[in-house]
N, C-alpha and C positions, 0 to 999 in steps of 0.2 A: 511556499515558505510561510511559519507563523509568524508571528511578533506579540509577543505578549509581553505587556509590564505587570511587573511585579513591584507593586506597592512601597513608598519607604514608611520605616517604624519606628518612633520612640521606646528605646530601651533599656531599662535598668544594670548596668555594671556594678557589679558586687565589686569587682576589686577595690575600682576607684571610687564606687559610694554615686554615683552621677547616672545622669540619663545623657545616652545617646541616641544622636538622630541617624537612619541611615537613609542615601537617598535612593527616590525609586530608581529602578534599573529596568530596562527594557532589552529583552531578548530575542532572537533569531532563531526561528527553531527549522531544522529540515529535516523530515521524517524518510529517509531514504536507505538504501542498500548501504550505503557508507557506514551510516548511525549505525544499521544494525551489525554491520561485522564487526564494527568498534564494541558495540557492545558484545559479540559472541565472542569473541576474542580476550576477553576481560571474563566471563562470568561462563561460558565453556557451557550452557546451554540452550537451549533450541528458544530463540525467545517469537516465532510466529507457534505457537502450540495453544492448547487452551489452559493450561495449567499456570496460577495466576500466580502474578510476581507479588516479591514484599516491597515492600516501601523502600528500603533501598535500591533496589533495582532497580523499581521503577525511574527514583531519581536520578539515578545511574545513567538509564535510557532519555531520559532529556539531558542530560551534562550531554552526553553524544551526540543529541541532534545539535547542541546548539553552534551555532555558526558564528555568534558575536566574538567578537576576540578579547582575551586577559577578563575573563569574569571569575570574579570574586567568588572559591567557592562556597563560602557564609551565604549568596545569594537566595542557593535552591534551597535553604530550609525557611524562606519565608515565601516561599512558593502559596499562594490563598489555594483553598478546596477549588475555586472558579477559575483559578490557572489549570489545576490540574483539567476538567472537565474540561474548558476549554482544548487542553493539550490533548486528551484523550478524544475527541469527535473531530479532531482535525488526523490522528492517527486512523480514525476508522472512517473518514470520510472517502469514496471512492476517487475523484480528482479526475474523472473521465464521464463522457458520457455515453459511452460504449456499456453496452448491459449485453447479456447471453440468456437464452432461453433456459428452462432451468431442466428439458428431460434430457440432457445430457451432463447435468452438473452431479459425479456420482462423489463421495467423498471423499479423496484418499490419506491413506495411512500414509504416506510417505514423509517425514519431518525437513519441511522443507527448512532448508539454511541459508545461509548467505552462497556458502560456496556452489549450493545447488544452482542458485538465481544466478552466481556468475556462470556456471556451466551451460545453463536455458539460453544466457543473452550469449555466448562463443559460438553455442550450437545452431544458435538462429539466427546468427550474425547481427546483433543489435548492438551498437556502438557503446562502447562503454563510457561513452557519456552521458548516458541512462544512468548510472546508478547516482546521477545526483536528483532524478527525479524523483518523487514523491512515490512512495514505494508501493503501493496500491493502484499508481496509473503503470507503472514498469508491469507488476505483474499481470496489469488487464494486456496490456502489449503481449505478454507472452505467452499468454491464451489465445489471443490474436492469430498468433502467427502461428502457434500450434493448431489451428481449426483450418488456418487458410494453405497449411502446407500440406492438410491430411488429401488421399484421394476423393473424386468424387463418389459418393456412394453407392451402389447399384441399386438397380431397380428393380420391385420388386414386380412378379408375372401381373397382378392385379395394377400396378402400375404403368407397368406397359400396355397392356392390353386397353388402358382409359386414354392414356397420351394419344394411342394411334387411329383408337373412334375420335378421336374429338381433331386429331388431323384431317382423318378421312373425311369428317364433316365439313371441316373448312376447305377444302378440295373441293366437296361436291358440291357446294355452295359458289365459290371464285367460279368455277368451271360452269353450271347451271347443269347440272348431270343428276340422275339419279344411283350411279353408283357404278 
């Protein structure tokens, strides 16, 4: 979970001719499978893709994450540049400390969704009390368990053929044999 405050502002009302104060407001932010079908479900496209959002979207996408209750939507337009950036490295920050070699990390084409990510956690039985977590530790989870469910991979002739000298070594050795 984030928490960021957002600043309060002295600001001019044209109606009433006066300055008003607003006060700072602090936020709850959780960047999870929830936020994002709330938002794919509002704006009907793929928002993990690389194809970069507008400013409303994006603001769009923190109204979503946020978790604080009854806020004010006048809030998010005094969102500072350092909220934002803050809000964005906490988005890209991984949340695990699990990392993957990278010769099997091929790229795929497939536009993943929300509804994909709940189909991965049914299919591999991950409690759907996952989709409150931080959506970048969910999805390292289901590489997780997509690696740990594949089979073991065979070996290759050069492979075998080293495993069994270096047994037979350790045989003739335990034993005091020459072979």
């Amino acid at each position: 979970m984030l928490r960021i405050v957002i600043p309060g502002q002295e600001l001019w009302d044209e109606e009433k001719q006066e300055f008003i104060n607003t006060k700072e407001q602090v936020l709850q932010l959780e960047h999870s499978l929830i936020s994002l079908s709330k938002w794919e479900s509002k704006w009907c496209k793929v928002f993990l893709s690389k194809q970069e959002k507008t400013a409303e979207e994006t603001i769009d996408y923190i109204k979503c994450m946020t978790i604080t209750p009854n806020v004010d939507p006048e809030v998010y337009t005094r969102l500072t540049k350092e909220n934002i950036k803050e809000i964005e490295d906490y988005i890209a920050a991984p949340m695990t400390a699990t990392y993957f070699s990278s010769n099997d990390n091929k790229p795929s084409r497939e536009q993943v969704t929300s509804e994909l990510i709940y189909y991965w956690m049914i299919a591999l039985t991950i409690p759907f009390e996952c989709e409150k977590w931080h959506l970048n530790r969910l999805l390292t989870l289901i590489k997780v368990c997509n690696i740990k469910n594949q089979p073991p991979k065979k070996m290759g002739k050069r492979e075998i053929m080293s495993r069994n000298a270096a047994l037979n070594a350790a045989r003739r050795k335990q034993l005091n044999t020459k072979g």
